[in-house]
CHARMM-style PDB file with segment names, atoms N, HN, CA, C and O in Angstrom:
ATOM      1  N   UNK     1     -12.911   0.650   1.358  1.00  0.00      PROA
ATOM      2  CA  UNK     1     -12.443   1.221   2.594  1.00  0.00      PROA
ATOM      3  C   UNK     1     -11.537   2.423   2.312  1.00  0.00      PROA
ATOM      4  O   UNK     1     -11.714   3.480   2.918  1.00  0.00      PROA
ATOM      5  N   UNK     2     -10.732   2.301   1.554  1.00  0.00      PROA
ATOM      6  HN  UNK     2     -10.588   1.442   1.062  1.00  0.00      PROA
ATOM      7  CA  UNK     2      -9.542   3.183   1.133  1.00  0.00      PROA
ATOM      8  C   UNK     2     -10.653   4.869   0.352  1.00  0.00      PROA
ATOM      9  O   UNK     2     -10.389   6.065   0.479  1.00  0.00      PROA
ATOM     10  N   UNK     3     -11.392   4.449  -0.110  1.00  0.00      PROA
ATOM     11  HN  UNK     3     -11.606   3.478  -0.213  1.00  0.00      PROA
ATOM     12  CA  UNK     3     -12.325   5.316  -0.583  1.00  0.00      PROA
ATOM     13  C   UNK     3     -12.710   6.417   0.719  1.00  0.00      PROA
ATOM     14  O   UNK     3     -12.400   7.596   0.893  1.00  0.00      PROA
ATOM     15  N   UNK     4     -13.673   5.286   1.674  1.00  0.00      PROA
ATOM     16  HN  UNK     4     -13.925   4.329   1.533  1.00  0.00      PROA
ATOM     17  CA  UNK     4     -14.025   5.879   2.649  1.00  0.00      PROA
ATOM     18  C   UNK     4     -13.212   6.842   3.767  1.00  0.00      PROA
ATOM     19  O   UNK     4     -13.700   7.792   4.378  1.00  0.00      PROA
ATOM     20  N   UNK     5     -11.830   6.330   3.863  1.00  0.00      PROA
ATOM     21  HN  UNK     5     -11.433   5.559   3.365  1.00  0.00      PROA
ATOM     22  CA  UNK     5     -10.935   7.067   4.258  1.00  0.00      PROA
ATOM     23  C   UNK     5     -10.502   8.312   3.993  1.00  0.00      PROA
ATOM     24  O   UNK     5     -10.058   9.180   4.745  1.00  0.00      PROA
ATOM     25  N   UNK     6     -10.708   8.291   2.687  1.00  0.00      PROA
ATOM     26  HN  UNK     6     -11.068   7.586   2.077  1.00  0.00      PROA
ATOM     27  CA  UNK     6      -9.955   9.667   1.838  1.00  0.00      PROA
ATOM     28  C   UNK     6     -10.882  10.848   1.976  1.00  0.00      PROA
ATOM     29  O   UNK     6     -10.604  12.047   1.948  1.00  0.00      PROA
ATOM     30  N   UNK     7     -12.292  10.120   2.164  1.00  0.00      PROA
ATOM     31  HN  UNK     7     -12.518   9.146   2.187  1.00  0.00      PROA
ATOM     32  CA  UNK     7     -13.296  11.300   2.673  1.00  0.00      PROA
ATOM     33  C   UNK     7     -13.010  11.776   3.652  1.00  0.00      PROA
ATOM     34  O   UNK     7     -13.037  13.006   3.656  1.00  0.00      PROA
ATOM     35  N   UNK     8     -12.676  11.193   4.715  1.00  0.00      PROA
ATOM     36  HN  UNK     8     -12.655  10.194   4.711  1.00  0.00      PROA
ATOM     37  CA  UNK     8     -12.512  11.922   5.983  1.00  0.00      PROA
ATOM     38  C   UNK     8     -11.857  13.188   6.316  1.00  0.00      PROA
ATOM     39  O   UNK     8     -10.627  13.141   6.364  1.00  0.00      PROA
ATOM     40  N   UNK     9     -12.282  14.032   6.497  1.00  0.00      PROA
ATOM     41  HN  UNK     9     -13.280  14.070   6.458  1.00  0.00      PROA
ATOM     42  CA  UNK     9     -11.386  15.127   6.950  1.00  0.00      PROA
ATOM     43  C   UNK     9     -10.165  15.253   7.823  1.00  0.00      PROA
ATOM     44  O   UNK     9      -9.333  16.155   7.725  1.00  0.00      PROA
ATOM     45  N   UNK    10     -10.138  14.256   8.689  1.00  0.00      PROA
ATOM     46  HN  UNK    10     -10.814  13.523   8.769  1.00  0.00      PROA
ATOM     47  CA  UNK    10      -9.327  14.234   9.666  1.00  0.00      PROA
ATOM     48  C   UNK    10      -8.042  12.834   9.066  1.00  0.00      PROA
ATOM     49  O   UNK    10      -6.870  12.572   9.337  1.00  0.00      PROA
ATOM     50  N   UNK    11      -8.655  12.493   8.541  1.00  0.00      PROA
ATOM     51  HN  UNK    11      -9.607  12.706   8.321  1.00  0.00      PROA
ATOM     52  CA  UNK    11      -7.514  11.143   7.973  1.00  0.00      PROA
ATOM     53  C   UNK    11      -6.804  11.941   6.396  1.00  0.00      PROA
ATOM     54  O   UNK    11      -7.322  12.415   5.385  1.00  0.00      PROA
ATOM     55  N   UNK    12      -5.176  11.735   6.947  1.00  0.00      PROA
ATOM     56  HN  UNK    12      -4.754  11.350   7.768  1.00  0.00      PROA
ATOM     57  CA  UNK    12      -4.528  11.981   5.914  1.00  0.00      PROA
ATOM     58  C   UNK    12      -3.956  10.380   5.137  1.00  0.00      PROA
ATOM     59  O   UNK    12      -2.914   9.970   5.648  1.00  0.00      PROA
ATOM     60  N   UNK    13      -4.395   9.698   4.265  1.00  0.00      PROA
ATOM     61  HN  UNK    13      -5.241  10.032   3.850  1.00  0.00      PROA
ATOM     62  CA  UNK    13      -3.911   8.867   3.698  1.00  0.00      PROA
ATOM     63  C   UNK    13      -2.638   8.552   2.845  1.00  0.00      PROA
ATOM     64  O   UNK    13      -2.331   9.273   1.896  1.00  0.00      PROA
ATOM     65  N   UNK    14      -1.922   7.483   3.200  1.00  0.00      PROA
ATOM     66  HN  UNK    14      -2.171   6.897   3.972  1.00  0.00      PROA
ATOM     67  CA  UNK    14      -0.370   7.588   2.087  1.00  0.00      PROA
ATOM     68  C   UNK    14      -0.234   6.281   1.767  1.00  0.00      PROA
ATOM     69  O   UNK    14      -0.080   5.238   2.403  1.00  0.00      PROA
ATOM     70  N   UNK    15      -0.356   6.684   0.262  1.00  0.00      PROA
ATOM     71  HN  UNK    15      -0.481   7.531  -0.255  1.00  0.00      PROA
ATOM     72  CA  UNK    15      -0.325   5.210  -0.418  1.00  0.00      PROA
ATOM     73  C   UNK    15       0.576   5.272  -1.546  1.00  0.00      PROA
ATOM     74  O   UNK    15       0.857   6.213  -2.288  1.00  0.00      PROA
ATOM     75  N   UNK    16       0.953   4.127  -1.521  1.00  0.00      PROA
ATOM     76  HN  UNK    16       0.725   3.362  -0.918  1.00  0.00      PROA
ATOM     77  CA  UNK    16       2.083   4.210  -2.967  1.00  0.00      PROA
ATOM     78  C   UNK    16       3.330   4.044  -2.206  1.00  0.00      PROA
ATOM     79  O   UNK    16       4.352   4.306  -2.839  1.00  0.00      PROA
ATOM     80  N   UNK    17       3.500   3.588  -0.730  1.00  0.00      PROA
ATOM     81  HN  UNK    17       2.669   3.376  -0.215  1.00  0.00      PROA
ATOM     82  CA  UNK    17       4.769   4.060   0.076  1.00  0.00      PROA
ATOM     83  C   UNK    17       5.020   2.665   0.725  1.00  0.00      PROA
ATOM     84  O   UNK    17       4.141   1.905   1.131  1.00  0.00      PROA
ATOM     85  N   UNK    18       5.919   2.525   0.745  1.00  0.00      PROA
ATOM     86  HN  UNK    18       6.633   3.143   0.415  1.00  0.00      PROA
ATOM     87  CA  UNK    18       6.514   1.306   1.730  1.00  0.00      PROA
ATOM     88  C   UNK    18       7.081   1.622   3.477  1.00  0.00      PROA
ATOM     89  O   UNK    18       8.054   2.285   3.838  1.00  0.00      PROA
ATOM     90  N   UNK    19       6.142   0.929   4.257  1.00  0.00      PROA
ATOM     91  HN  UNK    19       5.352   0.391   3.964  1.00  0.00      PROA
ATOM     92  CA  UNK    19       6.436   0.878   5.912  1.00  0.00      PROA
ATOM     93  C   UNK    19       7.681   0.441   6.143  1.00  0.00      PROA
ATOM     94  O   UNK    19       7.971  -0.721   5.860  1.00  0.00      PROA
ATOM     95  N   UNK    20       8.368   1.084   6.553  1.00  0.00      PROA
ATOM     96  HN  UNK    20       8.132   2.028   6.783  1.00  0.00      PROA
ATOM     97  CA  UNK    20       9.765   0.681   6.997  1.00  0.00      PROA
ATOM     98  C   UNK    20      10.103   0.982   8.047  1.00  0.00      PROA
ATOM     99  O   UNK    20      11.333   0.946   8.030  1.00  0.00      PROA
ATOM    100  N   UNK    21       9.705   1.316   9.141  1.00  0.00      PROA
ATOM    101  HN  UNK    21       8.706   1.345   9.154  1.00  0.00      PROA
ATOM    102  CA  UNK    21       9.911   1.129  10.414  1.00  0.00      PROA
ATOM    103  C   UNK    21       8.761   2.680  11.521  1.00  0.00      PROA
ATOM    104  O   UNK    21       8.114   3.584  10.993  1.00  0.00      PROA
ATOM    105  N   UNK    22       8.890   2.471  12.735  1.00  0.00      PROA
ATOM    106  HN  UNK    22       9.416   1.736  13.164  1.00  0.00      PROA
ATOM    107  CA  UNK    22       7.884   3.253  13.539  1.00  0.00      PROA
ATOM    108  C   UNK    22       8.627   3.412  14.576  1.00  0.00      PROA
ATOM    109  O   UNK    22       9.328   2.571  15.140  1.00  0.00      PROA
ATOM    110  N   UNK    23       8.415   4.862  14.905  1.00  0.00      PROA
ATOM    111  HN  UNK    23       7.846   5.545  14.447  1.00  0.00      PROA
ATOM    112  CA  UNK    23       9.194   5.332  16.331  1.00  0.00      PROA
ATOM    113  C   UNK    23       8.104   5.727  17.136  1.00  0.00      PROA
ATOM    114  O   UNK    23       7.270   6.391  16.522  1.00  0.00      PROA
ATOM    115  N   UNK    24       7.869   5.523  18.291  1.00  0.00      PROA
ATOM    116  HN  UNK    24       8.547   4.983  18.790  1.00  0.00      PROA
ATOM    117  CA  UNK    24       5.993   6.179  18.866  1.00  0.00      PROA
ATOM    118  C   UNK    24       7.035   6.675  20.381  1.00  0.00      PROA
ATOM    119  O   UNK    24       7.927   5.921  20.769  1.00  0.00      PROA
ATOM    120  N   UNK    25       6.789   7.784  20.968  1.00  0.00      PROA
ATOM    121  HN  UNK    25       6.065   8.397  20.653  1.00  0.00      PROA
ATOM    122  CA  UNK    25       6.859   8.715  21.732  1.00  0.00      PROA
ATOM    123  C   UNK    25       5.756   9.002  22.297  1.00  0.00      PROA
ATOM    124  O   UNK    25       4.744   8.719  21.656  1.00  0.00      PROA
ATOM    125  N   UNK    26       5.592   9.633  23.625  1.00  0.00      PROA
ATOM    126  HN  UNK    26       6.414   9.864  24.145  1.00  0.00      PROA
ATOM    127  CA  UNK    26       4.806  10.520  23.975  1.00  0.00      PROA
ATOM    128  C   UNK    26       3.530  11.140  23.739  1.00  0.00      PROA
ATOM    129  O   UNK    26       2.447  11.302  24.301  1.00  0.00      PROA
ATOM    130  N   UNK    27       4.130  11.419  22.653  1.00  0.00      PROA
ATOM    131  HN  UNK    27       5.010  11.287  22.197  1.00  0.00      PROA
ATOM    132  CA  UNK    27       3.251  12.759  21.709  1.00  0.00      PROA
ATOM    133  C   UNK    27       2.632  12.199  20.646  1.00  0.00      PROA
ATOM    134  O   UNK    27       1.610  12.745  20.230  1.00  0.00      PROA
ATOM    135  N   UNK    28       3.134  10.997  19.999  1.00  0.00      PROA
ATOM    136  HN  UNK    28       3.964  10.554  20.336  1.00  0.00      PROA
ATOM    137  CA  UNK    28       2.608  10.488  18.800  1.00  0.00      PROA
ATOM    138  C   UNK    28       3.728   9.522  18.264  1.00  0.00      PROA
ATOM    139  O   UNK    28       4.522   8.936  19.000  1.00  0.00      PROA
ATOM    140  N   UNK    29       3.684   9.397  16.438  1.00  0.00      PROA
ATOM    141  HN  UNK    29       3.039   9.873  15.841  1.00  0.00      PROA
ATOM    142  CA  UNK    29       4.046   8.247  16.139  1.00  0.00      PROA
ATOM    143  C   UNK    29       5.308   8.757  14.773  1.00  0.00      PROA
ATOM    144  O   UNK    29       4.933   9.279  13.724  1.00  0.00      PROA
ATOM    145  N   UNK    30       6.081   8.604  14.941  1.00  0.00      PROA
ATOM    146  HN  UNK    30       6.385   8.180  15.793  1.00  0.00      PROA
ATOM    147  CA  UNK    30       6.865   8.824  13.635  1.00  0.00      PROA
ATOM    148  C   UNK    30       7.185   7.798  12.675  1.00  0.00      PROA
ATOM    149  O   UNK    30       7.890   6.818  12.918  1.00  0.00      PROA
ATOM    150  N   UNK    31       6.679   8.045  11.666  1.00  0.00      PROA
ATOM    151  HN  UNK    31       6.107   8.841  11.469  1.00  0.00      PROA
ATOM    152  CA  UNK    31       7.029   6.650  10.721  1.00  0.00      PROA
ATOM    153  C   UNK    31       8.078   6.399   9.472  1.00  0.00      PROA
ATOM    154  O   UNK    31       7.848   6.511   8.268  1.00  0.00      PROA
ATOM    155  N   UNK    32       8.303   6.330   9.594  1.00  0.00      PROA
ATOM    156  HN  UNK    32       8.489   6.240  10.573  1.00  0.00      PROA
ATOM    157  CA  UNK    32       9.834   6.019   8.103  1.00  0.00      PROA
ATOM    158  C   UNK    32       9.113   5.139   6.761  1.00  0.00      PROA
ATOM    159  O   UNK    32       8.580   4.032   6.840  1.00  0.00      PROA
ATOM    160  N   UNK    33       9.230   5.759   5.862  1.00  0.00      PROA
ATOM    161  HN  UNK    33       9.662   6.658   5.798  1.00  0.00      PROA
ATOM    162  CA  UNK    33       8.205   5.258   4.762  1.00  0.00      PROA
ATOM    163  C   UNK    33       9.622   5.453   3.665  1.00  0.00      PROA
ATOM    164  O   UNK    33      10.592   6.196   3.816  1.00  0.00      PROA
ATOM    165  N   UNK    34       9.250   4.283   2.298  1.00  0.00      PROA
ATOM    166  HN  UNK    34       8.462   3.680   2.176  1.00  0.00      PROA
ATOM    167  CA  UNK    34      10.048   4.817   1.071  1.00  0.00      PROA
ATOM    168  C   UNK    34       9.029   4.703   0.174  1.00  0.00      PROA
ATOM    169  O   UNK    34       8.130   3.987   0.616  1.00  0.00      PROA
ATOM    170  N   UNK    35       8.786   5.221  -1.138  1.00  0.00      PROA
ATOM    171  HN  UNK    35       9.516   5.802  -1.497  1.00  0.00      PROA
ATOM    172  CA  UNK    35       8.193   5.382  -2.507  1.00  0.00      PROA
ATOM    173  C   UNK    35       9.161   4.768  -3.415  1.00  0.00      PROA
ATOM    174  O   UNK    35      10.382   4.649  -3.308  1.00  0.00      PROA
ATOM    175  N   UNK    36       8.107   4.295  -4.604  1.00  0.00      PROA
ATOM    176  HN  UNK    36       7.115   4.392  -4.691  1.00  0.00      PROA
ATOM    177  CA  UNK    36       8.936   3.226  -5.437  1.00  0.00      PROA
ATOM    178  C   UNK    36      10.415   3.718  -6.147  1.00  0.00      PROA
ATOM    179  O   UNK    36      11.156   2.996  -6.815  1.00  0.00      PROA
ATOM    180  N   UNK    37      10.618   5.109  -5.818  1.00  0.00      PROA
ATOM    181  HN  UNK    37      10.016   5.695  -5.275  1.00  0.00      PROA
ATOM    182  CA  UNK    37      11.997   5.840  -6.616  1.00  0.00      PROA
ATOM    183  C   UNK    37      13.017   5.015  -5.364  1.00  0.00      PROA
ATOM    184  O   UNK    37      14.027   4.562  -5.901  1.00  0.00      PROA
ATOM    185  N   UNK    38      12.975   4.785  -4.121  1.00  0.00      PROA
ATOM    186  HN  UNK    38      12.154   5.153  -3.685  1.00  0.00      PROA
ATOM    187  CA  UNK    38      13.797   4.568  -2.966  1.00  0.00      PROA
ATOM    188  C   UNK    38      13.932   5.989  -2.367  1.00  0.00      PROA
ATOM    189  O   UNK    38      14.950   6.217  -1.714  1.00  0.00      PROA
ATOM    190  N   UNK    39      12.755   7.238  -2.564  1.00  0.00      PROA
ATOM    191  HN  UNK    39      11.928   7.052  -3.095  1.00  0.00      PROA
ATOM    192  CA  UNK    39      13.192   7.916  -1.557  1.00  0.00      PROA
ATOM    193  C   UNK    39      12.719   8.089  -0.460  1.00  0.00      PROA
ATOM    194  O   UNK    39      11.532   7.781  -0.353  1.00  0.00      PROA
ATOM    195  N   UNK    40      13.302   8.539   0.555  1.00  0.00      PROA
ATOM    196  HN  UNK    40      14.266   8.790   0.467  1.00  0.00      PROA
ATOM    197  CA  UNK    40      12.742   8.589   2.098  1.00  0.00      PROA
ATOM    198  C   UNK    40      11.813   9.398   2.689  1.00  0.00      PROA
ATOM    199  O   UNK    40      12.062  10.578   2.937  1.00  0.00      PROA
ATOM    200  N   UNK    41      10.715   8.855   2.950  1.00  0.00      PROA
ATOM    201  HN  UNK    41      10.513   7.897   2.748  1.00  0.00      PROA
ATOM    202  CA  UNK    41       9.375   9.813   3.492  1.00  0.00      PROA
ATOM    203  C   UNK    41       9.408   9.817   4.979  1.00  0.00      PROA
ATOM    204  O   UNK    41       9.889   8.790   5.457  1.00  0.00      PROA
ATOM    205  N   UNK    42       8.992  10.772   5.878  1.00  0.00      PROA
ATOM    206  HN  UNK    42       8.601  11.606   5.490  1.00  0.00      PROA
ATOM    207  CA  UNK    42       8.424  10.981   7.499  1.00  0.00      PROA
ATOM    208  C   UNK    42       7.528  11.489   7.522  1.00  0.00      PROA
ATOM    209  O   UNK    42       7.265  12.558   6.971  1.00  0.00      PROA
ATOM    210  N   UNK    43       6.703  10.680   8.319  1.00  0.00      PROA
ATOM    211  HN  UNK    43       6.917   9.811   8.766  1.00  0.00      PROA
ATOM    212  CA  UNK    43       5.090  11.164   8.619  1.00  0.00      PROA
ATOM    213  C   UNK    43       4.915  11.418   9.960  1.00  0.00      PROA
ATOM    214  O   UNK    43       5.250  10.425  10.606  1.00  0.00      PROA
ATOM    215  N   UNK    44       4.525  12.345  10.671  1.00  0.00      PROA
ATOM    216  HN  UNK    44       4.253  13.151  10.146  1.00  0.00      PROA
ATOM    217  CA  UNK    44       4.308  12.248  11.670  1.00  0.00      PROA
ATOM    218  C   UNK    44       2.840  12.409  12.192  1.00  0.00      PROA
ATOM    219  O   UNK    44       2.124  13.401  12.062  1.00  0.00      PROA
ATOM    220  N   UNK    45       2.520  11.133  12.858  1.00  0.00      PROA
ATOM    221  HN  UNK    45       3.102  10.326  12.964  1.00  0.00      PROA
ATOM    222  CA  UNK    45       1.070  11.334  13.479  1.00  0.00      PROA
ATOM    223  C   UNK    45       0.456  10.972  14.949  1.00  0.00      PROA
ATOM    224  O   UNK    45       1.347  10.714  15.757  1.00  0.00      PROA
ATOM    225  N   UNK    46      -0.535  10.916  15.341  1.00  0.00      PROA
ATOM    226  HN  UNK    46      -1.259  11.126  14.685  1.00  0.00      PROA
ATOM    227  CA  UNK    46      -0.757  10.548  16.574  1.00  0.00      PROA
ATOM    228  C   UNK    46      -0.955   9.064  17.021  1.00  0.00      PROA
ATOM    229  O   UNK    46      -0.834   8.515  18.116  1.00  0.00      PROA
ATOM    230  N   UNK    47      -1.303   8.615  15.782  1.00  0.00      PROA
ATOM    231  HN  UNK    47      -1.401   9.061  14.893  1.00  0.00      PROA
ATOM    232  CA  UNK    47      -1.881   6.897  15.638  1.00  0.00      PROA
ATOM    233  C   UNK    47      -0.916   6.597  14.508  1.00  0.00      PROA
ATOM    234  O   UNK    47      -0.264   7.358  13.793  1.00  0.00      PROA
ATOM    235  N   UNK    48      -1.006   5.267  14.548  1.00  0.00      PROA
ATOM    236  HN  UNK    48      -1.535   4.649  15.129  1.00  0.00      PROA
ATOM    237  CA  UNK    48      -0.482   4.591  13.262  1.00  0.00      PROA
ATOM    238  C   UNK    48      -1.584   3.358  13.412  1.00  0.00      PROA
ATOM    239  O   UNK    48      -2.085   2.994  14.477  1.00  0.00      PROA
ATOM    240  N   UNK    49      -1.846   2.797  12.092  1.00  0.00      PROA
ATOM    241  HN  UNK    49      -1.440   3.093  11.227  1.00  0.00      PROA
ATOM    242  CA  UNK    49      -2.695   1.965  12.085  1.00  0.00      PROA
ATOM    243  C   UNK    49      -2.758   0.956  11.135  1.00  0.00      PROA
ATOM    244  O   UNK    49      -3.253   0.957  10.008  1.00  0.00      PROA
ATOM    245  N   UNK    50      -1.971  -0.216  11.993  1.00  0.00      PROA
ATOM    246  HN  UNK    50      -1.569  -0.216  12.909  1.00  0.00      PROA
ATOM    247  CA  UNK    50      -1.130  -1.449  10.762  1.00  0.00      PROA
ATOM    248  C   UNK    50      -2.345  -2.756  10.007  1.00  0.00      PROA
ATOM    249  O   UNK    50      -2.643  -3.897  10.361  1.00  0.00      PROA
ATOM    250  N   UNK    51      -2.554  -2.338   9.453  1.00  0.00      PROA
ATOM    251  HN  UNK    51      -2.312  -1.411   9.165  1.00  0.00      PROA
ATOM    252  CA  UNK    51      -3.415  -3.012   8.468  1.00  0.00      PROA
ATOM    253  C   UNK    51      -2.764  -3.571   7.426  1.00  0.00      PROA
ATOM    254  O   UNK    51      -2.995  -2.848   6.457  1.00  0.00      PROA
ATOM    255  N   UNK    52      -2.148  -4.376   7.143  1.00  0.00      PROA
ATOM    256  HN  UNK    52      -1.960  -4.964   7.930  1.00  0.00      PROA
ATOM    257  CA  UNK    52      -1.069  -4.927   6.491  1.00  0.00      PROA
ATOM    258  C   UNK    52      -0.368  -6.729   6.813  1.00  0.00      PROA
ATOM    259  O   UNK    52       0.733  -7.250   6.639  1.00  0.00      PROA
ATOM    260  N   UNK    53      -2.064  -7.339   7.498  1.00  0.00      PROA
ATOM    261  HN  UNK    53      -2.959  -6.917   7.640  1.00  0.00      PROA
ATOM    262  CA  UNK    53      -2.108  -8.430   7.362  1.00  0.00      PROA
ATOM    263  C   UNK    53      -0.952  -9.676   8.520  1.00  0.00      PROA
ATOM    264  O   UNK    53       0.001  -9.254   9.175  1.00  0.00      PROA
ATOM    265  N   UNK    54      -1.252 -10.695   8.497  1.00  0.00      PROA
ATOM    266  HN  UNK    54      -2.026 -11.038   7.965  1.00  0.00      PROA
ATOM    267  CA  UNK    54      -0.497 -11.356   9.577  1.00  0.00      PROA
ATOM    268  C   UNK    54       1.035 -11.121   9.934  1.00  0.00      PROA
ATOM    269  O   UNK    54       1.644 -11.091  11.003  1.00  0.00      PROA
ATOM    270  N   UNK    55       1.501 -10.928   8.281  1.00  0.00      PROA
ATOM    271  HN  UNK    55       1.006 -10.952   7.412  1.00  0.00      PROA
ATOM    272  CA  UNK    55       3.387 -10.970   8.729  1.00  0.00      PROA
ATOM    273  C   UNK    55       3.313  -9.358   8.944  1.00  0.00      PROA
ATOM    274  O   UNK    55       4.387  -8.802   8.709  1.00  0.00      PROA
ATOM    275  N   UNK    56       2.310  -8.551   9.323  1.00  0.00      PROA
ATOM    276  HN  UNK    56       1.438  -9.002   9.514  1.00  0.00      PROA
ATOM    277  CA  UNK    56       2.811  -6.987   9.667  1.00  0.00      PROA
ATOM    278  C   UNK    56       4.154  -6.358   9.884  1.00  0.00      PROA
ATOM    279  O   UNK    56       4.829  -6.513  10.901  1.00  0.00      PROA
ATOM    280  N   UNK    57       4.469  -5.671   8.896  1.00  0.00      PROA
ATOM    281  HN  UNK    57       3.921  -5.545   8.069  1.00  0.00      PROA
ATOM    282  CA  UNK    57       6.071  -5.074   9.534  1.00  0.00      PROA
ATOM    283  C   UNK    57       5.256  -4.294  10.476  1.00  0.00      PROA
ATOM    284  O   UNK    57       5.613  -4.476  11.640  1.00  0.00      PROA
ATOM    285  N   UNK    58       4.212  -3.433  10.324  1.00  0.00      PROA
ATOM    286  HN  UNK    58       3.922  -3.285   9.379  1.00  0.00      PROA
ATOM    287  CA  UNK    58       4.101  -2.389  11.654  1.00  0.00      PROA
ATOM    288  C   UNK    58       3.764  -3.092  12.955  1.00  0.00      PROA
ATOM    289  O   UNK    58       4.139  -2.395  13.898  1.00  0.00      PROA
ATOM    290  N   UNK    59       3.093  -4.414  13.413  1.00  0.00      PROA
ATOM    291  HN  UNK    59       2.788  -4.981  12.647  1.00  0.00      PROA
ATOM    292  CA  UNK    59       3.425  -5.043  14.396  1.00  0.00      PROA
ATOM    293  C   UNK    59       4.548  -5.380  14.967  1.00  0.00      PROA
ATOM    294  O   UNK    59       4.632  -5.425  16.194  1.00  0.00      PROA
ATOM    295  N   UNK    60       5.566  -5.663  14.170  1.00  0.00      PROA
ATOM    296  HN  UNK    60       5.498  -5.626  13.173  1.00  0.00      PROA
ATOM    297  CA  UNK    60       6.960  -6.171  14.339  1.00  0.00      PROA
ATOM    298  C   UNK    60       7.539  -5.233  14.635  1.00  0.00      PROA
ATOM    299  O   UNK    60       8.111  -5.293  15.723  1.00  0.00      PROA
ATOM    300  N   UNK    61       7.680  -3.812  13.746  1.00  0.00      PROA
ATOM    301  HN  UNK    61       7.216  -3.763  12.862  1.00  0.00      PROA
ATOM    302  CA  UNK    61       7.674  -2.187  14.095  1.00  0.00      PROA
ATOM    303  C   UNK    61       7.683  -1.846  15.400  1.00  0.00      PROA
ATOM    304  O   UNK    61       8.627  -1.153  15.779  1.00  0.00      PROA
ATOM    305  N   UNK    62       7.000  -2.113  16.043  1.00  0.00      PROA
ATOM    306  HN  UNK    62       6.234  -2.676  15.735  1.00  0.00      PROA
ATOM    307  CA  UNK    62       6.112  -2.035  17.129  1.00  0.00      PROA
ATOM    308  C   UNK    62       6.378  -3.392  18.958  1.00  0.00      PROA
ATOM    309  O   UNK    62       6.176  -3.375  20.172  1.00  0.00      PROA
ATOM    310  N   UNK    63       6.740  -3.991  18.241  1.00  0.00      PROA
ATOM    311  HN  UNK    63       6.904  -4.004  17.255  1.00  0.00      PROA
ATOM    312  CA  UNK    63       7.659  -5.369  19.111  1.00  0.00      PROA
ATOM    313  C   UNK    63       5.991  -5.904  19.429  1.00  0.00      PROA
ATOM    314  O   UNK    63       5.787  -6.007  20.639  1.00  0.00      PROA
ATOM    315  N   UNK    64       4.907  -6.221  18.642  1.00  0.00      PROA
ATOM    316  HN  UNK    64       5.073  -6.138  17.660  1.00  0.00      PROA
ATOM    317  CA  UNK    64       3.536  -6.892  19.282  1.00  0.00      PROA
ATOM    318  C   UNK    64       4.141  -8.129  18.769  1.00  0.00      PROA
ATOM    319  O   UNK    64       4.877  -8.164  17.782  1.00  0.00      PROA
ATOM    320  N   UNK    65       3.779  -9.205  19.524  1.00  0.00      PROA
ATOM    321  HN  UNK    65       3.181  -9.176  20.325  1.00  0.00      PROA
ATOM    322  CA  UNK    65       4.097 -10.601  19.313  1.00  0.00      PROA
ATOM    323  C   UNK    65       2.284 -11.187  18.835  1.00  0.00      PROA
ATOM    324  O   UNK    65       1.108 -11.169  19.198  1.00  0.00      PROA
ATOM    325  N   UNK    66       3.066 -11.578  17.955  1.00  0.00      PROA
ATOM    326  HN  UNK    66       4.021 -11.594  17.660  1.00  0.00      PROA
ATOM    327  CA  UNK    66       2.163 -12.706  16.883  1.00  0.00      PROA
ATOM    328  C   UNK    66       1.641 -13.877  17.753  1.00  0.00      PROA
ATOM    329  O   UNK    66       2.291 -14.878  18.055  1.00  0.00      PROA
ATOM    330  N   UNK    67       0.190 -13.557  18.156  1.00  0.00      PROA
ATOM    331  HN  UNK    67      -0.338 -12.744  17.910  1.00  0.00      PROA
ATOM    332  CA  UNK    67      -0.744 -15.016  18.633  1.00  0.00      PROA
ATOM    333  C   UNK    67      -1.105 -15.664  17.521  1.00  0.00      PROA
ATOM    334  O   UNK    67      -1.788 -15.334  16.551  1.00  0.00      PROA
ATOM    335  N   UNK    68      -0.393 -16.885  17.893  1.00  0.00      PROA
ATOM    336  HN  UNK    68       0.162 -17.153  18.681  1.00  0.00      PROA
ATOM    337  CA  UNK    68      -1.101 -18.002  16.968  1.00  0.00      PROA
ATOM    338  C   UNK    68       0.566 -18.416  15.843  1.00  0.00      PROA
ATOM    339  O   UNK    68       1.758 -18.523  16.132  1.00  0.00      PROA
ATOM    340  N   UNK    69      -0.024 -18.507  14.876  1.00  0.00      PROA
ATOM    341  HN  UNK    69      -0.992 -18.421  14.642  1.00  0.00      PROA
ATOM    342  CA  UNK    69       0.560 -18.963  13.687  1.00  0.00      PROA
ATOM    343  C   UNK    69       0.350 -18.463  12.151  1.00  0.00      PROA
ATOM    344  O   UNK    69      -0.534 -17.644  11.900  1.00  0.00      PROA
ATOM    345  N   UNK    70       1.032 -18.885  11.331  1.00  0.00      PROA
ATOM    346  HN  UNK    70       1.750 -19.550  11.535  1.00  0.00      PROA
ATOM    347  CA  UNK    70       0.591 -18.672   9.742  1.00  0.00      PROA
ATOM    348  C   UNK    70      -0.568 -19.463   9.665  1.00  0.00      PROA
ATOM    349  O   UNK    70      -0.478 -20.624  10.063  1.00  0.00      PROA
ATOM    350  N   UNK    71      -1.829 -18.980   9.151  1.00  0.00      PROA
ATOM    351  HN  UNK    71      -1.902 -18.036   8.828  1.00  0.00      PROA
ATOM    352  CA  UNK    71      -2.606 -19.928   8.359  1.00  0.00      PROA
ATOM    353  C   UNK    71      -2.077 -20.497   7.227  1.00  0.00      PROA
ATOM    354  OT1 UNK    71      -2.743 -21.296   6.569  1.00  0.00      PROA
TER     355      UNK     71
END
């Protein structure tokens, strides 16, 4: 998948970075990221797109409440 992404022209990919919180506005989505040194990244985009499994920080990011439970 991560492959297929990087092809895309329109998808800018960032990896190697830790989600640390999401501001979404209006206009789009601002995201607060760190890299393994601890320094501070901002991305700004129109989408954000939390793929990062049941305990999601970007759901939580985001205030979506968790249906269901831990498997």
């Amino acid at each position: 998948m991560k492959d297929k992404c990087l092809q895309q022209k329109l998808i800018d990919g960032h990896f190697g970075l830790t989600f640390v919180s999401a501001i979404e506005d209006d206009e789009g989505v601002t995201s607060h990221l760190t890299d393994k040194e601890g320094r501070a990244h901002v991305v700004r985009s129109l989408y954000l797109v939390g793929a990062d499994g049941g305990g999601s920080t970007v759901r939580k990011s985001a205030g979506i409440k968790m249906i269901g439970g831990p498997m």
